[in-house]
C-alpha positions in Angstrom: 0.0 0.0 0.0 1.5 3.2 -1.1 1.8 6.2 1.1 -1.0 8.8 0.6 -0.7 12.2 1.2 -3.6 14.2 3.8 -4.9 17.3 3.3 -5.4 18.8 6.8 -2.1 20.2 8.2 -0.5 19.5 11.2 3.0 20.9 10.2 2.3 23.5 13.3 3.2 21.3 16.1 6.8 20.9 17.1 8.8 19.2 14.5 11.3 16.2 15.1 14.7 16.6 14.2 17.4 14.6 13.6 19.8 14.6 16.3 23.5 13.3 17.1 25.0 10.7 18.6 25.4 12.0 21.8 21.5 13.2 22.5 20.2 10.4 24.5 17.1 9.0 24.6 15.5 8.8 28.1 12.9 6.1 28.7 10.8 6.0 31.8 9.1 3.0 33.5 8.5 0.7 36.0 11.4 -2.7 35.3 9.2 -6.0 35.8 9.9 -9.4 36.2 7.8 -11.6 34.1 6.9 -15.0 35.5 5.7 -16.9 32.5 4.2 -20.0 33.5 3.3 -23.2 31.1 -0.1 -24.2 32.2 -1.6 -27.3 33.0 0.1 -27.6 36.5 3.4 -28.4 34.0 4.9 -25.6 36.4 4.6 -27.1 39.4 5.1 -30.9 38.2 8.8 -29.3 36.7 9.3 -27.0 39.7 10.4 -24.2 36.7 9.0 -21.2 35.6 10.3 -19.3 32.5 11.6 -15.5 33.9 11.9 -12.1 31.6 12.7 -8.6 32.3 10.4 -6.4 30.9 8.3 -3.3 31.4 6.9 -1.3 28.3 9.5 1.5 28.4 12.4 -1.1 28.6 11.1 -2.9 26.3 11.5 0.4 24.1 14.8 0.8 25.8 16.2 -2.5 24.5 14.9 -2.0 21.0 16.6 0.9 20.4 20.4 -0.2 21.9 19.5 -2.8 19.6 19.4 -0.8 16.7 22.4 0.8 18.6 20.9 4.1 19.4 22.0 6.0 22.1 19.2 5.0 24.9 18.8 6.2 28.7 16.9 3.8 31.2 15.3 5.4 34.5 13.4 3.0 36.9 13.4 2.8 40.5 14.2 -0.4 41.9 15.6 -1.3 45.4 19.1 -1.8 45.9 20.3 -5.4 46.3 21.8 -8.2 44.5 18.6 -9.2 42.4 18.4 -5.7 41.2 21.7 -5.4 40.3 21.7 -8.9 38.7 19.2 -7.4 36.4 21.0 -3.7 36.0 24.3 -5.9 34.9 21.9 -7.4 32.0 20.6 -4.3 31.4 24.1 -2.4 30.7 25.1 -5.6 28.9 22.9 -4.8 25.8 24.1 -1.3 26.1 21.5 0.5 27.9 22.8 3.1 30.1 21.7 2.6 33.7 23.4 5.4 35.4 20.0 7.6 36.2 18.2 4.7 37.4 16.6 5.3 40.9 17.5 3.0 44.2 14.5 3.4 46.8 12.1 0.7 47.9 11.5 -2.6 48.5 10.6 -5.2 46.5 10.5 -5.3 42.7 7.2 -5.7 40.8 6.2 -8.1 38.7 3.2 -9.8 36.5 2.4 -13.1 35.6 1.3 -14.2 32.1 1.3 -17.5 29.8 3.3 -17.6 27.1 1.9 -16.6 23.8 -0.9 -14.4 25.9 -1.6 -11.1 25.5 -1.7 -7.9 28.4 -4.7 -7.3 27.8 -5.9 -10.8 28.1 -8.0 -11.4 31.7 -5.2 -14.3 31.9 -2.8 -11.6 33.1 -1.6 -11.1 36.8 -0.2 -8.1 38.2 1.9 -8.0 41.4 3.1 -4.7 41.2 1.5 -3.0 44.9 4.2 -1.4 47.1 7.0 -2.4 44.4 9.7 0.4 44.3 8.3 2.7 41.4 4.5 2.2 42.2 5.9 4.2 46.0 7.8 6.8 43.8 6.6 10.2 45.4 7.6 13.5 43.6 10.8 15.3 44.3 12.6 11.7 44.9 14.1 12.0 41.6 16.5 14.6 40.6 14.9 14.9 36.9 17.7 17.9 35.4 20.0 15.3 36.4 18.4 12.7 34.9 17.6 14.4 31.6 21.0 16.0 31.0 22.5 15.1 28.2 19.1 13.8 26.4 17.3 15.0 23.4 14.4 12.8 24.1 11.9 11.5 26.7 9.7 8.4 26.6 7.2 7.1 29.1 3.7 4.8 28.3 0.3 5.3 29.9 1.2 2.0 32.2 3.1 4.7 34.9 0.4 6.8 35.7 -2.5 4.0 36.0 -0.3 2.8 39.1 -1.5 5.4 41.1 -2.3 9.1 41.4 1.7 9.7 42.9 2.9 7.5 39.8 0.9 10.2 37.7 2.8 13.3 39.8 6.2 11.7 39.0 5.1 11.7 35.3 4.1 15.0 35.1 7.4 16.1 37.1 9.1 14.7 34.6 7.6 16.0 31.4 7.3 19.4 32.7 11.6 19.6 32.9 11.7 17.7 29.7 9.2 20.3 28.0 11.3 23.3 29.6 14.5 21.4 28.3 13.3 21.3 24.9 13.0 17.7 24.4 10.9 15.6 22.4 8.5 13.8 24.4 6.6 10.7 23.5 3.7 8.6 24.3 2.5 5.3 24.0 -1.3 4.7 25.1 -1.1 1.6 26.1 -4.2 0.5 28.2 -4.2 -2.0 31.2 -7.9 -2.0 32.8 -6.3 -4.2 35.8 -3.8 -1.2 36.5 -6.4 1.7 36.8 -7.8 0.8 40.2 -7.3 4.0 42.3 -10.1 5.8 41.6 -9.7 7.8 38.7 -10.8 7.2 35.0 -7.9 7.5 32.3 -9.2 10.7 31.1 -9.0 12.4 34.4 -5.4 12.1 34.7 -3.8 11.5 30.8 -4.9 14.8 29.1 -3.0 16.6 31.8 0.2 14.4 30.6 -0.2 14.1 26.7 -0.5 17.9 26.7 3.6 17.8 26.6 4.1 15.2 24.2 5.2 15.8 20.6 4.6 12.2 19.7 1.6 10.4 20.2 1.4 7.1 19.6 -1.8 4.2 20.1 -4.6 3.2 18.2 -8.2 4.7 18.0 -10.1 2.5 20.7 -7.0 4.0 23.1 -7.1 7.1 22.5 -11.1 7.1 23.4 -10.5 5.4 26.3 -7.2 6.9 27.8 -7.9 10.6 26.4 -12.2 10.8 26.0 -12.0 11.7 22.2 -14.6 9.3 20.7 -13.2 6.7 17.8 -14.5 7.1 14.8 -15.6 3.4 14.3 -16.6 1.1 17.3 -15.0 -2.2 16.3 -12.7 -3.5 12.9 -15.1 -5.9 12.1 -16.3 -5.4 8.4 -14.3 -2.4 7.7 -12.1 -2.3 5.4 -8.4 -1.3 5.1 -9.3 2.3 3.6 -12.0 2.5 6.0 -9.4 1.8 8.9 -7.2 4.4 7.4 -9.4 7.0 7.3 -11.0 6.0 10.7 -7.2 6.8 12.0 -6.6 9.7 10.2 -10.3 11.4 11.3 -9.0 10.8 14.6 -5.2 11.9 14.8 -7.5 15.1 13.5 -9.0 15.2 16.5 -5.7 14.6 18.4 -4.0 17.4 17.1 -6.8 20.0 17.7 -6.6 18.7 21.2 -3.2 18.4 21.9 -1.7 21.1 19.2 2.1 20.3 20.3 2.3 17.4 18.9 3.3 16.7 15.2 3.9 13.1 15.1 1.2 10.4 15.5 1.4 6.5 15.2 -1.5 3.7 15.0 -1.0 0.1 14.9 -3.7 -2.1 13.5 -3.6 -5.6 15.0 -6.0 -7.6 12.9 -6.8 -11.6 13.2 -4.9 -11.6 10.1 -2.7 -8.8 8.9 -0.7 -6.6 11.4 -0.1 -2.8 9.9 0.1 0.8 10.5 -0.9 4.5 10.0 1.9 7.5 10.5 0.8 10.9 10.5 4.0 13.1 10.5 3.3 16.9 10.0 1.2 17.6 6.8 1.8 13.9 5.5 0.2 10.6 6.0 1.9 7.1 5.6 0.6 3.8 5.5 2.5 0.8 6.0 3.5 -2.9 4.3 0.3 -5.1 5.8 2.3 -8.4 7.4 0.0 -10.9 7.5 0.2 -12.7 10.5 0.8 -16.5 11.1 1.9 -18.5 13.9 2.2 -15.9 16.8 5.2 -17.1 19.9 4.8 -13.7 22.2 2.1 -10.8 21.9 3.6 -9.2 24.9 5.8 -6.2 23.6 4.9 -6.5 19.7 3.4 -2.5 20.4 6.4 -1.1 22.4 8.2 -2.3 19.4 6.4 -0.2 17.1 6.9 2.3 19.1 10.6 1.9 19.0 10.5 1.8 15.6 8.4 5.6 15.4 11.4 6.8 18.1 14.1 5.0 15.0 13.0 7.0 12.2 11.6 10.2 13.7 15.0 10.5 15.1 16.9 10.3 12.2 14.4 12.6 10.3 13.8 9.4 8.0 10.6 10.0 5.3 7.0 8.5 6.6 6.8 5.7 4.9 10.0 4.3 6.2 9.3 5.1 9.7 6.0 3.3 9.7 7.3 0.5 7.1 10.2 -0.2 9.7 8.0 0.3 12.3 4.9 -1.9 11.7 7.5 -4.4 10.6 9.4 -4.4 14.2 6.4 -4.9 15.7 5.4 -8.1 13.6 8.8 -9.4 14.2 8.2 -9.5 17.6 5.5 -11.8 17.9 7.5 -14.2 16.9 9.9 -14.4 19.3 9.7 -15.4 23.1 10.1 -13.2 26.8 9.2 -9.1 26.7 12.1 -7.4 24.6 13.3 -8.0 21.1 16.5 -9.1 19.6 16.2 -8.1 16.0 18.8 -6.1 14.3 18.4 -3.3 12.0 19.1 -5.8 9.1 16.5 -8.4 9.9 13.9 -5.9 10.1 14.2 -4.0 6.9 14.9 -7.3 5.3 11.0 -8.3 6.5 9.7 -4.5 4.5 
């Protein structure tokens, strides 16, 4: 499918440059462990579990030293061996660990098949009390943290934690946004997370408001940020109605949120996994990869969203953002644990 130009604008919002080597990327989340157990009571009969280390914005994190970006990793985890076990593995794929937080207790953690998805009812969080969910504001130093970066990422998972979670988000994005920086989004949604007594769209307006790249899909941004979808469901529509259905509401995204310029939307169909890029006056649509057997869902959309970070940071055209991309993101369902592996290479081979 061949990229199509749109004729709104959005060319006001903040552009994204292409920046050097030394302009870190800053990504900000809660590290997990993943307990991935092989149902059927095989777990206990085998007294083994598989383990990953994940967390959305890691999951970013590890893409892009991957693709051997320059990449930043804040967390807050609490200082002992464990922790330091997984820091060691961290700085061993070259993510640079040096702002991450020590405070707390225990580390959190969720549990979930393998091959199931997040958002599946299968999933089981364990996150309560864990070092970042009893973040409070002012515990992290954020100039510190953001010096030396040209970019800050965090997902909508933070702030459903709880309301402090939220404050440490915004205390964040408010130095980042007086630093310059481009500041991106995922909307991912986790119903099971948002349990302290506040709807989505109480508490993410206030935090997209900063954010010069948006990315989700149109049933999240309803949900996180009120602004109805133009469609209630995929079913029957077609790929050009999808399209447009994305476009009509990145629309509506940028009348609300005018500092953004950038916005992303994966499509993750029973049978073909694509996406729509909207990047300043232009929109792009990408290769549809049609999906087979699946290994993991867990992390295929943080992958995409690496992908958008990739090419919006080396100024590539839209088409070759989303193309690389959608084509991340389908890459990783077929590989095991939270993170991917792929190179550069083995992606753009799969456009």
């Amino acid at each position: 499918m061949t990229a199509k130009k749109h004729t709104a604008d959005l060319s006001s919002g903040s552009p994204i440059k292409a920046e050097t080597s030394q302009n870190a990327i800053l990504c900000f989340g809660e590290i997990l462990l993943r307990m991935s157990p092989v149902l059927g009571r095989d777990w206990i009969h085998k007294a083994s579990m598989p383990v990953y280390i994940g967390g959305a914005e890691l999951n970013v994190a590890t893409a892009l030293a991957k693709w051997n970006m320059p990449v930043k990793y804040c967390t807050a985890i609490p200082d002992h061996y464990l922790s330091h076990e997984m820091l060691e593995e961290l700085k061993s794929l070259n993510i640079d660990i040096s702002t991450v937080h020590f405070s707390g207790k225990r580390i959190g953690a969720y549990y979930l098949p393998q091959g199931a998805d997040l958002k599946n009812a299968g999933v089981i969080y364990d996150r309560a009390y864990s070092s970042f969910a009893t973040l409070l504001p002012g515990m992290i130093d954020w100039e510190k943290v953001l010096h030396g970066c040209s970019w800050f990422h965090f997902s909508a998972i933070s702030p459903a934690l709880n309301e402090n979670a939220a404050l440490v988000c915004k205390e964040a994005l408010k130095v980042a946004s007086a630093k310059g920086l481009t500041i991106s989004v995922d909307l991912n949604y986790r119903a099971k997370l948002w349990q302290y007594g506040k709807q989505p769209a109480e508490i993410m307006p206030e935090l997209v408001k900063y954010c010069t790249v948006i990315m989700g899909n149109v049933w999240s941004v309803e949900t996180l940020l009120g602004l109805k979808s133009p469609i209630e469901s995929s079913e029957g529509m077609t790929d050009a109605d999808l399209a447009g259905a994305a476009g009509k509401s990145m629309l509506q995204l940028h009348k609300h949120y005018p500092k953004a310029s950038s916005f992303g939307y994966t499509f993750r169909l029973d049978k073909d996994y694509w996406g729509v890029l909207q990047h300043g006056h232009e929109m792009a649509v990408s290769k549809h990869f049609k999906i087979d057997a699946i290994v993991d869902k867990v992390g295929s959309g943080d992958c995409f969203m690496a992908g958008l970070i990739y090419g919006l940071y080396y100024g590539q055209k839209p088409k070759d953002i989303i193309n690389y991309a959608a084509a991340a993101a389908f890459g990783k369902l077929h590989e095991f644990g939270d993170a991917t592996r792929q190179t550069v290479d083995q992606v753009n081979a799969r456009i």
